[in-house]
PLY file of the C-alpha trace (Angstrom):
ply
format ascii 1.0
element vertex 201
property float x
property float y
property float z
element edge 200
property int vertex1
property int vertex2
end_header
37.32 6.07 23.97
38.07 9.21 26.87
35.95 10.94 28.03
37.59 14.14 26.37
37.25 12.20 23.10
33.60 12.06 23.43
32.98 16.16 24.33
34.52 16.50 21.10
31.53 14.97 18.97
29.16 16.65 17.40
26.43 15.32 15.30
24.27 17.12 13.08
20.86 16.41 11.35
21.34 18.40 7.88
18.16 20.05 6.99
16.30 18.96 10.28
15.52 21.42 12.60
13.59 20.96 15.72
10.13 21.80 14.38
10.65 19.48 11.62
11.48 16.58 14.08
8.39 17.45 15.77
6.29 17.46 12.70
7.10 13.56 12.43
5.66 13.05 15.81
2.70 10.67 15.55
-0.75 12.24 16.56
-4.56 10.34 16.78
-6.92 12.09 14.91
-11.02 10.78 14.69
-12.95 11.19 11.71
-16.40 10.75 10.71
-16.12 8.60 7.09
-17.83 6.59 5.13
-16.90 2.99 4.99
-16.04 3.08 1.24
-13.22 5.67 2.67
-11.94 3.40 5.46
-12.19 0.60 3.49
-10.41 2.48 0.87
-7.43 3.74 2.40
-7.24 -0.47 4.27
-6.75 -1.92 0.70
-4.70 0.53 -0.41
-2.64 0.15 2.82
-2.88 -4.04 3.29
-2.00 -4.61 -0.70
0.66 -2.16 -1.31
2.29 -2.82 1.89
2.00 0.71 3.08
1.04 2.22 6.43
-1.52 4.19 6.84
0.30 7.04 8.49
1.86 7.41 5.03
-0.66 7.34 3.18
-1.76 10.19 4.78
0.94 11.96 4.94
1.17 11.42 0.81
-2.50 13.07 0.24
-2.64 15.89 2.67
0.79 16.98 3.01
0.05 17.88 -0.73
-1.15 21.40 -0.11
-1.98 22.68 -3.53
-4.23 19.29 -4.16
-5.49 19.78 -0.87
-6.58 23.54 -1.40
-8.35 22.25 -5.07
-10.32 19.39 -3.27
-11.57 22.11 -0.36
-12.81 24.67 -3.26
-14.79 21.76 -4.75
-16.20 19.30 -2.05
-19.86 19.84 -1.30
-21.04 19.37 2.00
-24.70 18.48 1.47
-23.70 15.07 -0.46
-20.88 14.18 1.71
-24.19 14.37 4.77
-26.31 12.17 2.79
-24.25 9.00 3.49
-24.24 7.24 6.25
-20.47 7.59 8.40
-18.81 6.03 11.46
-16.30 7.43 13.66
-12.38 6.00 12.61
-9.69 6.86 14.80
-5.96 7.01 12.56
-2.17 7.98 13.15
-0.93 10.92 11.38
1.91 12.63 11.89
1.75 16.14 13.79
2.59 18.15 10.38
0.06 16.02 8.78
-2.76 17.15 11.08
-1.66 20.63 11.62
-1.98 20.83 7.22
-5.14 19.88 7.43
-6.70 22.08 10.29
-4.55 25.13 8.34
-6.82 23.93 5.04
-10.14 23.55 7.29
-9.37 27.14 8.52
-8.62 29.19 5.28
-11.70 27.60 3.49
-14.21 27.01 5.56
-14.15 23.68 4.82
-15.19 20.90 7.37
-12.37 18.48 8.27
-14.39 14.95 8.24
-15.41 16.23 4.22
-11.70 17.20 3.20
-10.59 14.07 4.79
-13.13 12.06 2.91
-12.35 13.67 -1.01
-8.58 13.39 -0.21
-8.96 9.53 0.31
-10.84 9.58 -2.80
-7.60 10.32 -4.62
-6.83 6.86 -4.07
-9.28 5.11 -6.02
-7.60 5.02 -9.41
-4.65 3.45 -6.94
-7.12 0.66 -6.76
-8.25 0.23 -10.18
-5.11 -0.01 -11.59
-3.84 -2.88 -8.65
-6.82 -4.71 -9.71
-6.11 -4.69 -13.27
-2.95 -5.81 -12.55
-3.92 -8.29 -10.19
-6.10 -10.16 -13.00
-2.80 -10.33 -14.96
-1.16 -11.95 -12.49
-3.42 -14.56 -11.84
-3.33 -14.80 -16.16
0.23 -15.56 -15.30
0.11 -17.79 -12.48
-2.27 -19.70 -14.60
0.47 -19.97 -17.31
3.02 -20.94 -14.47
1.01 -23.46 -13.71
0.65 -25.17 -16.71
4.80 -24.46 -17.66
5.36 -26.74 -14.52
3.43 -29.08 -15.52
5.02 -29.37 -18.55
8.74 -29.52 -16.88
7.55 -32.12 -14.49
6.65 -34.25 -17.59
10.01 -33.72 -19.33
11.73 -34.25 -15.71
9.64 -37.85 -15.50
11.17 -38.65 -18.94
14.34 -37.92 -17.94
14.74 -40.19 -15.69
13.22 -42.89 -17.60
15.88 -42.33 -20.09
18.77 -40.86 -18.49
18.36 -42.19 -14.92
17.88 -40.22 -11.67
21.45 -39.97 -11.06
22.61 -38.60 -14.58
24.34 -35.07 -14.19
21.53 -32.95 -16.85
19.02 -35.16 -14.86
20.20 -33.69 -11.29
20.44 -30.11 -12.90
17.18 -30.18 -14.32
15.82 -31.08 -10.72
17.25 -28.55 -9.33
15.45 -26.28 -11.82
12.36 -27.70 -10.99
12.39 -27.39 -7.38
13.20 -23.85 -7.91
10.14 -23.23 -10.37
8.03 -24.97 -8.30
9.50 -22.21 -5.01
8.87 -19.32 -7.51
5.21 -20.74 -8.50
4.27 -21.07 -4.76
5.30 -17.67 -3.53
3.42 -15.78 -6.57
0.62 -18.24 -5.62
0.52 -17.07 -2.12
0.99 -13.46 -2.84
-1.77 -13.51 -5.08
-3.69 -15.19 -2.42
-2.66 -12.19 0.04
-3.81 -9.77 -2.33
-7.00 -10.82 -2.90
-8.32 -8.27 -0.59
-8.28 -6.00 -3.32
-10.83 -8.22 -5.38
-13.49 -7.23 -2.83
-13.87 -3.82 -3.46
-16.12 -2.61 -6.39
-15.36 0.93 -7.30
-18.67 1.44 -9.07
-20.82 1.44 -5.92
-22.64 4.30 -4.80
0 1
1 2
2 3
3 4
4 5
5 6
6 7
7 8
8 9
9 10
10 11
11 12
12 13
13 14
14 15
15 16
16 17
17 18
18 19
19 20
20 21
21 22
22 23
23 24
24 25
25 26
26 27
27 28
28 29
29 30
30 31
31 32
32 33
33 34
34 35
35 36
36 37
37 38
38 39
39 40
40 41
41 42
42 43
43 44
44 45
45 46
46 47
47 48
48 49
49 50
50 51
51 52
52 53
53 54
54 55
55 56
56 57
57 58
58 59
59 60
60 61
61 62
62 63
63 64
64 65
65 66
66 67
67 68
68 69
69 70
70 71
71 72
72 73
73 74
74 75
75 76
76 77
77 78
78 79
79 80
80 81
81 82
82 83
83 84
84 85
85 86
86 87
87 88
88 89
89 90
90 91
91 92
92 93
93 94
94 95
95 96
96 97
97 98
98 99
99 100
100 101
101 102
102 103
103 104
104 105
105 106
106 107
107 108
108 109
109 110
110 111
111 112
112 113
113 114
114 115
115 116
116 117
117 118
118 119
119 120
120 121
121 122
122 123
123 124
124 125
125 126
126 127
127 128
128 129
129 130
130 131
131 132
132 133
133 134
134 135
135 136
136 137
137 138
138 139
139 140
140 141
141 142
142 143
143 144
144 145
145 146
146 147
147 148
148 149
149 150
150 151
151 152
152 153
153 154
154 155
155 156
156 157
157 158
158 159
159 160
160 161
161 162
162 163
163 164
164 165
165 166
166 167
167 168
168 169
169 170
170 171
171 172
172 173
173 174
174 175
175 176
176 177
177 178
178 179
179 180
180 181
181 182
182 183
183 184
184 185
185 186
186 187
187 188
188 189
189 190
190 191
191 192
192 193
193 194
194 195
195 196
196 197
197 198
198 199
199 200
């Protein structure tokens, strides 16, 4: 391509402008939180596969939600538990929402920061229900392959390993037995959220 090609290109970000770009930036911000919260917004993060970062960005970038919570939080109960300093990645827009929050209602940052995660808890109950049911179903799984690796042990006593349904039905067996291991393992992986009991004070 000439150089004369290349002064002709322009590209364009639709709907971007600089101060958008910038709001992406990532920024460090350190809160004070109780470990329910960090240990909260960790599950929710390791079992759904989502960063952190976004997960912020998802509750506080929600202005109107974030305005309720800052009308309603109370300040002496949130000093009554014990908190640790947590140091997180948001992005610059992210932060700058909440300070703009802190600012038009008095409301201390570590306490918004702490009810917002709070929105996250039905998040958990619900992946826990539904990670019961799917270790109901790998139970299930299990005892369907058991029950084709009977039939495919008959086969072969009838049939003969080399028969064509015998060879097909192998093949579907190997497969099951692939699709049973990688539910077993990301059940395994998701066990984190077994460890976390919503009913604690």
């Amino acid at each position: 391509m000439k150089k004369k090609d290349v002064d002709h290109i322009r590209i364009s970000l639709p709907g971007a402008s600089t101060s958008d770009l910038r709001g992406k930036q990532s920024v460090r911000a350190t809160f004070k939180l109780t470990e329910d919260a960090i240990n909260t917004i960790s599950i929710v993060s390791v079992h759904l596969g989502i960063k952190q970062k976004s997960l912020f960005d998802h509750l506080i970038e929600d202005m109107p939600a974030l305005e309720m919570i800052a009308q309603e939080i109370e300040p002496r109960e949130f000093k009554q538990r014990q908190r640790v300093q947590k140091t997180f990645v948001l992005s610059r827009k992210t932060l700058r929402s909440l300070e703009k929050v802190c600012r038009n209602f008095n409301a201390p940052r570590d306490v918004l920061v702490e009810y917002s995660i709070q929105r996250l808890l039905p998040v958990i109950v619900r992946e826990q229900e539904r990670h019961r049911r799917r270790k109901e179903i790998l139970k299930d799984l299990g005892v369907f392959l058991r029950q084709g690796e009977s039939i495919l042990e008959k086969s072969k006593r009838l049939i003969g390993e080399e028969d064509m349904v015998n060879l097909r039905m192998e093949r579907m067996m190997a497969a099951c037995v692939s699709t049973y291991e990688y539910i077993a393992d990301y059940i395994e992986r998701g066990k984190i959220i077994e460890s976390f009991n919503i009913d604690r004070e």
